[in-house]
C-alpha positions as CSV (number, residue, x, y, z in Angstrom):
1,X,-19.8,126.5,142.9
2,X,-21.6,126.7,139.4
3,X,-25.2,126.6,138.9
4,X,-27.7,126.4,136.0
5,X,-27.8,130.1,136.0
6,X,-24.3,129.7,134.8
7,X,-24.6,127.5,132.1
8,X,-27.1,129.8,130.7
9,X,-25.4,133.1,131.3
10,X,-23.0,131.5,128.9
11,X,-25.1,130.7,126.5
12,X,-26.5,133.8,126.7
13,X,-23.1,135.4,126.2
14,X,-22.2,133.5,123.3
15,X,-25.2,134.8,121.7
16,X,-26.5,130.9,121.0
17,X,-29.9,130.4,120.1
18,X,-31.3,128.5,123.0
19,X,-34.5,127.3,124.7
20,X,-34.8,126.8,128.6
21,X,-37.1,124.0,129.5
22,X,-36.8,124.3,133.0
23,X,-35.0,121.8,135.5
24,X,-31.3,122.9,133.4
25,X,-32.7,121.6,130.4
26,X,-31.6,123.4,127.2
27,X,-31.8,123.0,123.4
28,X,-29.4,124.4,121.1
29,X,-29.4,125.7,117.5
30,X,-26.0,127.2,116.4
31,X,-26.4,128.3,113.1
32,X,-22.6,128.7,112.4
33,X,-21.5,125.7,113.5
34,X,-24.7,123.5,111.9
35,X,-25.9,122.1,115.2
36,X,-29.1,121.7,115.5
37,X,-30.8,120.2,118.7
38,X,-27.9,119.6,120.7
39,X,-29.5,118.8,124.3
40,X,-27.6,119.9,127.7
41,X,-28.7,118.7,131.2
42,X,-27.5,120.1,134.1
43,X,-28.1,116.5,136.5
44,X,-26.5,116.9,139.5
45,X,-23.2,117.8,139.2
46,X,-23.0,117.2,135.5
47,X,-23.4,119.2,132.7
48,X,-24.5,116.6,129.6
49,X,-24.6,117.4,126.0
50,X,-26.5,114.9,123.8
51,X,-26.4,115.6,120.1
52,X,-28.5,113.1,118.1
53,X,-26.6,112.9,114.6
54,X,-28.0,109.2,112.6
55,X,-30.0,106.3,112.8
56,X,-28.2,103.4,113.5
57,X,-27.9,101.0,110.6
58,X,-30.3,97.7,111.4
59,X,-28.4,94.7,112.6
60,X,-26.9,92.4,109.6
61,X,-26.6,95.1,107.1
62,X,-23.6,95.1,105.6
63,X,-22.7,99.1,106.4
64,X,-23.0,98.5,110.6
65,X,-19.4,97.0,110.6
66,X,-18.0,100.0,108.8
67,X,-20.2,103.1,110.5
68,X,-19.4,101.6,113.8
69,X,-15.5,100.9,112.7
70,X,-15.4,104.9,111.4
71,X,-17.0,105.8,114.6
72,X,-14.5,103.8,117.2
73,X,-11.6,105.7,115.1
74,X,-12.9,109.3,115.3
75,X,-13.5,108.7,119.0
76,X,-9.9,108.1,119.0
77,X,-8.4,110.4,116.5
78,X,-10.7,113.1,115.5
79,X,-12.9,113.9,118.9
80,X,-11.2,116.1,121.8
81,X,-14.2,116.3,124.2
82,X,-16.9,114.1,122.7
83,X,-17.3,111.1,121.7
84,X,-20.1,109.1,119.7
85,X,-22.2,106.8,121.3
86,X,-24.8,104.2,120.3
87,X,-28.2,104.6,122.6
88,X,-31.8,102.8,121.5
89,X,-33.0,105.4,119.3
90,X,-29.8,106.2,117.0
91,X,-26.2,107.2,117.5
92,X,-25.6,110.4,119.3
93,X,-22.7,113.1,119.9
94,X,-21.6,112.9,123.4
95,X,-19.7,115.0,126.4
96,X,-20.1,115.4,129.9
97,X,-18.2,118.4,132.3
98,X,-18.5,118.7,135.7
99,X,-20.5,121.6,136.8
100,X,-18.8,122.6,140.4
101,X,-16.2,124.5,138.7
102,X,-17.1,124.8,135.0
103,X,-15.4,127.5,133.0
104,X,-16.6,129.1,129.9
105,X,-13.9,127.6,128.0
106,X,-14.7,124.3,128.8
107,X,-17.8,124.3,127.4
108,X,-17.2,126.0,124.4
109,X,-14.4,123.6,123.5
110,X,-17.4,120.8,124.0
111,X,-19.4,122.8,121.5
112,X,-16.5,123.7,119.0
113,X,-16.0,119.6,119.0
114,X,-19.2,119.0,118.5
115,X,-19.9,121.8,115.4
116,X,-16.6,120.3,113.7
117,X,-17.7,116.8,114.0
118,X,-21.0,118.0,112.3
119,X,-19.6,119.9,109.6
120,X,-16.7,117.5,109.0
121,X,-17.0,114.0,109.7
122,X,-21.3,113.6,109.5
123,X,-21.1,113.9,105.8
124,X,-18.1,111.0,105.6
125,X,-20.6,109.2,108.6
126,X,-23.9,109.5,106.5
127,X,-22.6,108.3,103.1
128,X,-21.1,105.1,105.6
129,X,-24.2,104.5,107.0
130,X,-26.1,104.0,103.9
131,X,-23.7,102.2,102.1
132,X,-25.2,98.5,101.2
């Protein structure tokens, strides 16, 4: 059975800039991969990553349609382990393991998913977002 303690030995073994704020609550900063304030709960039995990456375009502009289009299709075809999501305050990187028998790898794939969508689909995303 895995435990907090796990999740940060292994980000303590990857050598990823972390801070613990108690309760399984850590934020990330991984220079190499550009993500920056990518949020991971351990709740429950869950291991959550939250990664906010844009505001969300204001209802009736004409670039909604297309950001939330783009997004729907690289949740289907460039995404592995996360997915976007719309939530109140923006759109946000998703993924969620389970923690009873998380391994290493897991995660990191979750990570690695996460550092290419930053560094290769949220320039494409931002450009969409603003488009009028």
């Amino acid at each position: 059975m895995r435990t907090i303690s796990d999740v940060q030995r292994f980000l303590t073994d990857r050598a990823m800039k972390y801070q613990d704020f108690g309760g399984g609550m850590f934020v990330v900063n991984d220079d190499g991969s550009g993500i920056k304030n990518l949020a991971i709960k351990v709740s429950d039995e869950v291991v959550v990553f939250q990664l906010r990456v844009l505001d969300a375009p204001e209802s009736g502009s004409k670039s909604r349609e297309a950001l939330f289009e783009r997004l729907l299709r690289l949740n289907g075809e460039g995404l592995l382990h996360a997915a976007f999501a719309l939530l109140k305050d923006g759109i946000y990187l998703q993924a969620a393991l389970p923690l009873a028998n998380l391994d290493p790898n897991e995660m990191q794939a979750v990570l690695d998913d996460m550092g290419l969508a930053v560094s290769q689909h949220l320039p494409q995303l931002t450009t969409t977002s603003h488009a009028n």
